[in-house]
C-alpha positions in Angstrom: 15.1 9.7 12.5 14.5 5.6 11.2 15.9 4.9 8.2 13.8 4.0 5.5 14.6 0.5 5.6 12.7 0.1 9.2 9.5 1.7 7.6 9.7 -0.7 4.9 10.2 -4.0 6.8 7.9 -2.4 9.3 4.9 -2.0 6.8 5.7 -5.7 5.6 4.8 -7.5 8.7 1.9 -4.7 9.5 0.6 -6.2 6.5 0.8 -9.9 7.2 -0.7 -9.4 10.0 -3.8 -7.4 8.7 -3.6 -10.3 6.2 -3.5 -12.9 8.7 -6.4 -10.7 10.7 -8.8 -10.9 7.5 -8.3 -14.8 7.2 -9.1 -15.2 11.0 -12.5 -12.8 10.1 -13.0 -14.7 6.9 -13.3 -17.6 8.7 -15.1 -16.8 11.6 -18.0 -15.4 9.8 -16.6 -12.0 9.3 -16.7 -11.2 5.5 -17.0 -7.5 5.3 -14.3 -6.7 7.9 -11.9 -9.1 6.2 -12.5 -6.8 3.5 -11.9 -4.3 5.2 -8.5 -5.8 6.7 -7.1 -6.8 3.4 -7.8 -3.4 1.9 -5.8 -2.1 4.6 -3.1 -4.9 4.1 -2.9 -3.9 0.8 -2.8 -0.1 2.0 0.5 -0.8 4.0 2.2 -3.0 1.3 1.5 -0.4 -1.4 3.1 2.3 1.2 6.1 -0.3 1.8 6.8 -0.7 -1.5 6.7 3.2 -2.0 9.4 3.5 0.7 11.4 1.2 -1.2 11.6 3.3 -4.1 12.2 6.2 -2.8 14.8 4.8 -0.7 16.5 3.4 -4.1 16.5 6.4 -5.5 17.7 8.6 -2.9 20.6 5.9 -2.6 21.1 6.3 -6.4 21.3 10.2 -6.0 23.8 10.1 -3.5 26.2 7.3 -5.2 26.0 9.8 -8.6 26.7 13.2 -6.3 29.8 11.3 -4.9 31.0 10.1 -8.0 30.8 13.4 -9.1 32.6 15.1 -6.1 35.5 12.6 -6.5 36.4 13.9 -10.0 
């Protein structure tokens, strides 16, 4: 199984490239699918950032369970 790390820096650059997708539709004449493309950009970055808590935490778990196994 990936670490959570590789989700994380996985959802960032799936969102800069839905971000950079939504400029090119902006610009092209596009507006309601660059809507569309940053909601989803902000989808992924919300879900990225959720990994990185989680991933904090779970490393904050384990440092205090070893601590407590060493005394």
């Amino acid at each position: 199984m990936l670490s959570n790390k590789v989700y994380v820096i996985a959802g960032g650059v799936i969102t800069v490239l839905f971000v950079v997708l939504a400029m090119a539709e902006f610009s092209t004449g596009y507006p309601e699918d660059g809507l569309q493309d940053l909601f989803y950009a902000a989808l992924s970055a919300g879900a990225g950032v959720l990994l990185y808590v989680l991933d904090r935490r779970q490393r904050e778990r384990r440092a205090a369970a070893t601590q407590r196994d060493a005394r």
